[in-house]
Structure formats: structure tokens, C-alpha cells
PDB file of N, CA, C and O in Angstrom:
ATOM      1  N   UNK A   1       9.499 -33.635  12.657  1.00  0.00           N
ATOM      2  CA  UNK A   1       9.789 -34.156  13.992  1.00  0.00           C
ATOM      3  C   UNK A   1       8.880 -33.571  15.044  1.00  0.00           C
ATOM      4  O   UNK A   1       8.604 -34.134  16.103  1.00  0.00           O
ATOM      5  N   UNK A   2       8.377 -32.218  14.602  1.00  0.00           N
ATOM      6  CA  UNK A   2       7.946 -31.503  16.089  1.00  0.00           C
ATOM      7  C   UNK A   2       6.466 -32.286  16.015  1.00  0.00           C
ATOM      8  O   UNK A   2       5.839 -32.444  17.063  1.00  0.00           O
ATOM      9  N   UNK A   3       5.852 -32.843  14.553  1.00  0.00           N
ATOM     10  CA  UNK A   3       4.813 -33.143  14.279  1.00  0.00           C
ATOM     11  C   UNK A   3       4.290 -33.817  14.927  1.00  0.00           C
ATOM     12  O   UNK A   3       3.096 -33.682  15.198  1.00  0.00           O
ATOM     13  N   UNK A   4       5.308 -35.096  15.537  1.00  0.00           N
ATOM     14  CA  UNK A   4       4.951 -36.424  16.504  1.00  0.00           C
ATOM     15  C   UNK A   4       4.783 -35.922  17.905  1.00  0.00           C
ATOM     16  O   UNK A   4       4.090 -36.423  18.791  1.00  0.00           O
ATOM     17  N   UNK A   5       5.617 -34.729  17.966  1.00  0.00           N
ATOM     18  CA  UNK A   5       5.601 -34.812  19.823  1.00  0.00           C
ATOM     19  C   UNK A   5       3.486 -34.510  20.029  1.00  0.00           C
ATOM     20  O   UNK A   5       2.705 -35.166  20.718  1.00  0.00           O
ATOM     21  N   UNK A   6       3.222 -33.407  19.202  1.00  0.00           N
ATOM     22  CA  UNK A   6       1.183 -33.277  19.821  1.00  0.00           C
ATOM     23  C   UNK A   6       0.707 -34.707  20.102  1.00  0.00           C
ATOM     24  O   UNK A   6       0.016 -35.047  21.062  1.00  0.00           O
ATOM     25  N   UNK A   7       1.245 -35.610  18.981  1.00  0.00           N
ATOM     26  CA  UNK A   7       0.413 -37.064  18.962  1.00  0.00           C
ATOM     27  C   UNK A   7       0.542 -37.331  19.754  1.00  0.00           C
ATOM     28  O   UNK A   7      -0.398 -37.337  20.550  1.00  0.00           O
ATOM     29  N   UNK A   8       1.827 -37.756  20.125  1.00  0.00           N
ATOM     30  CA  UNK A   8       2.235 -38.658  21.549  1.00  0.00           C
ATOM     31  C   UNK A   8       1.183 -37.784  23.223  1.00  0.00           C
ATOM     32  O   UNK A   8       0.331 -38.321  23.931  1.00  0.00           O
ATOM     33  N   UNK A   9       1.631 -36.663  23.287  1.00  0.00           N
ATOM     34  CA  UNK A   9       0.520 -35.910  23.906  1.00  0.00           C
ATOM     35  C   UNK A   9      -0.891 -36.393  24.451  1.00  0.00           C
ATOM     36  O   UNK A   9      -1.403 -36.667  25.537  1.00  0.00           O
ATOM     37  N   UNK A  10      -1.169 -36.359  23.391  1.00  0.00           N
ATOM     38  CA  UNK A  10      -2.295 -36.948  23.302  1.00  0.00           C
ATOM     39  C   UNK A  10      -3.138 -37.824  23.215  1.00  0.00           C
ATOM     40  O   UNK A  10      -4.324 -37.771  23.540  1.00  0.00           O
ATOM     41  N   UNK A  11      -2.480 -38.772  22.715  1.00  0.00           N
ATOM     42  CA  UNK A  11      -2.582 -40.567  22.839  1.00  0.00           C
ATOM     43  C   UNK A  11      -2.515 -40.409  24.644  1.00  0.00           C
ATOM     44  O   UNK A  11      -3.476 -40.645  25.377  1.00  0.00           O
ATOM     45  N   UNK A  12      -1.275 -39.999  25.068  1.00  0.00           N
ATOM     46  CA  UNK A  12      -0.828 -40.129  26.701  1.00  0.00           C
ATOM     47  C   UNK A  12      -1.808 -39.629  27.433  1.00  0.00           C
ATOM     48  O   UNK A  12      -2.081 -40.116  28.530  1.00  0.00           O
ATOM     49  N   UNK A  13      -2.482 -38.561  26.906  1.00  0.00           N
ATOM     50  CA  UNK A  13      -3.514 -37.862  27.669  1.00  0.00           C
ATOM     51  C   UNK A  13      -4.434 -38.407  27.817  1.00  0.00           C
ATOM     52  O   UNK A  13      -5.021 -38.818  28.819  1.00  0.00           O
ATOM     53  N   UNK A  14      -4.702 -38.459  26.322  1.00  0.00           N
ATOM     54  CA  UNK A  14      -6.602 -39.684  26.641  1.00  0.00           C
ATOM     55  C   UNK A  14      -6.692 -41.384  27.128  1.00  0.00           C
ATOM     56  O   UNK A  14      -7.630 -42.127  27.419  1.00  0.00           O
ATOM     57  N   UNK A  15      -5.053 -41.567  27.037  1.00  0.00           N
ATOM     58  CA  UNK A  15      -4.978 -42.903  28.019  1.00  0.00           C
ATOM     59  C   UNK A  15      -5.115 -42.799  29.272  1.00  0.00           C
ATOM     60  O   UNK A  15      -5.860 -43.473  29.984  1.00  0.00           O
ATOM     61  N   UNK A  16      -4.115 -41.611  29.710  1.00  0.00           N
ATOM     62  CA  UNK A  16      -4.697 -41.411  31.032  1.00  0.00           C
ATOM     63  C   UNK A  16      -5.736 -41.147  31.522  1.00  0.00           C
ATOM     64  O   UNK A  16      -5.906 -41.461  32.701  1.00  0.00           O
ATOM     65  N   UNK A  17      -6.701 -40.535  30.850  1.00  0.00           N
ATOM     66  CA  UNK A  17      -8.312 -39.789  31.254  1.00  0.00           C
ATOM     67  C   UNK A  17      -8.900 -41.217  31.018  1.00  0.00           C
ATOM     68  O   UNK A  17      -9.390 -41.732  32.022  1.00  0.00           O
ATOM     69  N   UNK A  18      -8.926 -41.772  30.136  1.00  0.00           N
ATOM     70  CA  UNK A  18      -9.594 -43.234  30.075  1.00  0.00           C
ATOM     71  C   UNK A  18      -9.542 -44.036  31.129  1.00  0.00           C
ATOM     72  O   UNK A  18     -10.580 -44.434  31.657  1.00  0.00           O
ATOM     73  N   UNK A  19      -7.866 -44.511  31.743  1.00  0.00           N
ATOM     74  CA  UNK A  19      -7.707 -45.165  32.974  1.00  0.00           C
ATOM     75  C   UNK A  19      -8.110 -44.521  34.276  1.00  0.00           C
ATOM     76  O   UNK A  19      -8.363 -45.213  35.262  1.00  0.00           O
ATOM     77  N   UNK A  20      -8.176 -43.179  34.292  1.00  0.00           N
ATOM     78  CA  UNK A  20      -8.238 -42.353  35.438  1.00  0.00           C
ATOM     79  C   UNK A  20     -10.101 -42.743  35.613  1.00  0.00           C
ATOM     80  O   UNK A  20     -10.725 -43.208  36.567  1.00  0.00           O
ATOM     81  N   UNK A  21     -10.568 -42.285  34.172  1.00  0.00           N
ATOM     82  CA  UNK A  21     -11.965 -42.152  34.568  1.00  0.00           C
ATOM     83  C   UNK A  21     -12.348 -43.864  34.931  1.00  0.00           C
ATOM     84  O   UNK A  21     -12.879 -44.186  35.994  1.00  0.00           O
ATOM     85  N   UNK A  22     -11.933 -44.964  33.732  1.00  0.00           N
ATOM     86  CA  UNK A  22     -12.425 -46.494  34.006  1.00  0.00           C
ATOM     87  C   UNK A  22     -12.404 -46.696  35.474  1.00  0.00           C
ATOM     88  O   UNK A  22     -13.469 -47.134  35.909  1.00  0.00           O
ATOM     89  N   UNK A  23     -11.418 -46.482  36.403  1.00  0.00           N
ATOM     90  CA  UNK A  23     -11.249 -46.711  37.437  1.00  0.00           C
ATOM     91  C   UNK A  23     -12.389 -45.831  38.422  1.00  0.00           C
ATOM     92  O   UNK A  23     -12.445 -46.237  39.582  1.00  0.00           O
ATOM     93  N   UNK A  24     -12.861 -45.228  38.239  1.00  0.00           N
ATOM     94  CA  UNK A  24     -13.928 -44.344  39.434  1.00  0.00           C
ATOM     95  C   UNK A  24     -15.351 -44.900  38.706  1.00  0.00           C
ATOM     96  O   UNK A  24     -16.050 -45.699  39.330  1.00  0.00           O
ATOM     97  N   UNK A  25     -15.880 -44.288  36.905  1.00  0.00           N
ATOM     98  CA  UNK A  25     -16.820 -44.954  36.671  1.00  0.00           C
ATOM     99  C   UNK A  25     -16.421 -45.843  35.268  1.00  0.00           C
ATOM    100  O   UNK A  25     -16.053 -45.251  34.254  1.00  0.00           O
ATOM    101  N   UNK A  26     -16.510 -47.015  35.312  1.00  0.00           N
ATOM    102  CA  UNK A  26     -16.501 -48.176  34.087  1.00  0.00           C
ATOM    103  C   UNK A  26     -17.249 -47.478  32.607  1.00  0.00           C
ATOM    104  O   UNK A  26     -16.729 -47.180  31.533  1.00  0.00           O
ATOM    105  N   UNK A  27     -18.360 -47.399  32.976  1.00  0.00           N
ATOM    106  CA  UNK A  27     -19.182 -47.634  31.966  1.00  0.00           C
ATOM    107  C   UNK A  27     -19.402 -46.003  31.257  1.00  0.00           C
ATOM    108  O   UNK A  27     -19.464 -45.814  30.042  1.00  0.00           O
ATOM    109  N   UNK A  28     -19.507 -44.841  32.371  1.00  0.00           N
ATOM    110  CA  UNK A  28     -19.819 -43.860  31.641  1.00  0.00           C
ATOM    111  C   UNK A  28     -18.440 -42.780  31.610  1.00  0.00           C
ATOM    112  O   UNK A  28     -18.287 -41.565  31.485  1.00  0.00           O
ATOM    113  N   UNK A  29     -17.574 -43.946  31.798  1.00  0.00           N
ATOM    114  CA  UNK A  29     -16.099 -42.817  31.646  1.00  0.00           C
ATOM    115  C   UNK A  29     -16.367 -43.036  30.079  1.00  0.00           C
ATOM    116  O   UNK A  29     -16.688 -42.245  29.192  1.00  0.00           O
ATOM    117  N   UNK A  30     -16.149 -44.209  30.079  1.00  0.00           N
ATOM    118  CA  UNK A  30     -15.988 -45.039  28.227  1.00  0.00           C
ATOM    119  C   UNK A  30     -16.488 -44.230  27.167  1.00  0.00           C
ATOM    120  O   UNK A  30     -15.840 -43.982  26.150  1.00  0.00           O
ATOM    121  N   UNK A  31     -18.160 -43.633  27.509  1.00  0.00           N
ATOM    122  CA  UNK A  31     -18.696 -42.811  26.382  1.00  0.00           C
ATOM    123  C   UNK A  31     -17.977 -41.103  26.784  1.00  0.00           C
ATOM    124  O   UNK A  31     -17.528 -40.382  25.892  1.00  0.00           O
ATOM    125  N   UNK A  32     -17.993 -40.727  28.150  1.00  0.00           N
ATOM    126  CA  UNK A  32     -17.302 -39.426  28.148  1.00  0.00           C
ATOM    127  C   UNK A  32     -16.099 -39.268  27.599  1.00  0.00           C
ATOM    128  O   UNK A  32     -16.116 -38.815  26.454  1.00  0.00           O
ATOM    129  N   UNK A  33     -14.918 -39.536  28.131  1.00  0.00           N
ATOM    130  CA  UNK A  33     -13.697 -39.797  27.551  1.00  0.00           C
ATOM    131  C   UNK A  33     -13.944 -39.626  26.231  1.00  0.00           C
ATOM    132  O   UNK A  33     -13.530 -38.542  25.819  1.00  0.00           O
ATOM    133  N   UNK A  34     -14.624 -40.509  25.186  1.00  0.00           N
ATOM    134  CA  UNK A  34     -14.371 -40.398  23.902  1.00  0.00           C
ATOM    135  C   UNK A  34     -14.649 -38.680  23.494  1.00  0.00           C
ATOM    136  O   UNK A  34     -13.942 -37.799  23.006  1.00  0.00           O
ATOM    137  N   UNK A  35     -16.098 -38.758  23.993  1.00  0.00           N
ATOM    138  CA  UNK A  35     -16.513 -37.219  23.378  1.00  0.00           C
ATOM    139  C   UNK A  35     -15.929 -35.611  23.754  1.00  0.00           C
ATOM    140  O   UNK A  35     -15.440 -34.715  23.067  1.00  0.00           O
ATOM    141  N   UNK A  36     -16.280 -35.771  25.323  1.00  0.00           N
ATOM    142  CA  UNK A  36     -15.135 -34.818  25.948  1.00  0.00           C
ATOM    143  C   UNK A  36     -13.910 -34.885  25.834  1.00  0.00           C
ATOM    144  O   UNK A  36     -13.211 -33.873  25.811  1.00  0.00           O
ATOM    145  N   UNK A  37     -13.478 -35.980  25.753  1.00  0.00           N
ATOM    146  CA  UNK A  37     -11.772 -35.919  25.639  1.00  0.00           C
ATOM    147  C   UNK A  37     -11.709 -35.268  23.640  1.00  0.00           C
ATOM    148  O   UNK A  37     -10.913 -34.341  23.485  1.00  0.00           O
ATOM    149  N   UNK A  38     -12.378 -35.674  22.485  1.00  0.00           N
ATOM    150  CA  UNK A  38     -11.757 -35.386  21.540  1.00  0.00           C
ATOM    151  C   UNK A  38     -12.052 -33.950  21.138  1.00  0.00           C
ATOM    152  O   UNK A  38     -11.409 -33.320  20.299  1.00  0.00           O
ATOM    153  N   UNK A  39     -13.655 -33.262  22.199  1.00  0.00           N
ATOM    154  CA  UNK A  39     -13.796 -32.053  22.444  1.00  0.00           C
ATOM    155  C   UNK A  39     -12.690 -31.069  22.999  1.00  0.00           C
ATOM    156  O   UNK A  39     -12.439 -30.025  22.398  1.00  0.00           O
ATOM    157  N   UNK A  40     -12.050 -31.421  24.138  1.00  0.00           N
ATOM    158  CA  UNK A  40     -11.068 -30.705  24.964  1.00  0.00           C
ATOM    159  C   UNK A  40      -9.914 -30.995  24.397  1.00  0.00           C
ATOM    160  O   UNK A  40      -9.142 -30.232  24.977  1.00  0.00           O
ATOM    161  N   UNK A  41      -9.317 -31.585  23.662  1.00  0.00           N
ATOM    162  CA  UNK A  41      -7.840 -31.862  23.031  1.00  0.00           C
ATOM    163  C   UNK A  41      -8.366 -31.342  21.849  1.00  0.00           C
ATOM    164  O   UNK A  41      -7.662 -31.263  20.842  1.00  0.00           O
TER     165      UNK A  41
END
């Protein structure tokens, strides 16, 4: 059970950093997000 709560976390997190960043820059949130976000989580 405790296994799911990191996932959820984290799915939530990098959705938010995705929408947070799409919204200021489109194009170079898209490649940051992926790399920094799976760097920092």
C-alpha cells in the first residue's frame, strides 16, 4: 500500500511542473520537465 502513495507523488508532481512550465515556456518546458524533472524526483 505505502508503495502507491511515491507514484501518485510523482505522476502529481511532474504534471504539475509540466503544466506550470507549458504555460510560461511551450516548447522548452516539454524537453526540461522530462530530463530535470526525472533527474530531481
Amino acid at each position: 500500500g505505502s508503495e502507491l502513495r511515491p507514484l501518485k507523488v510523482m505522476s502529481s508532481v511532474s504534471t504539475a511542473c509540466m503544466l506550470h512550465g507549458a504555460s510560461s515556456r511551450p516548447a522548452t518546458a516539454r524537453k526540461s520537465s522530462g530530463l530535470s524533472g526525472t533527474v530531481r524526483i
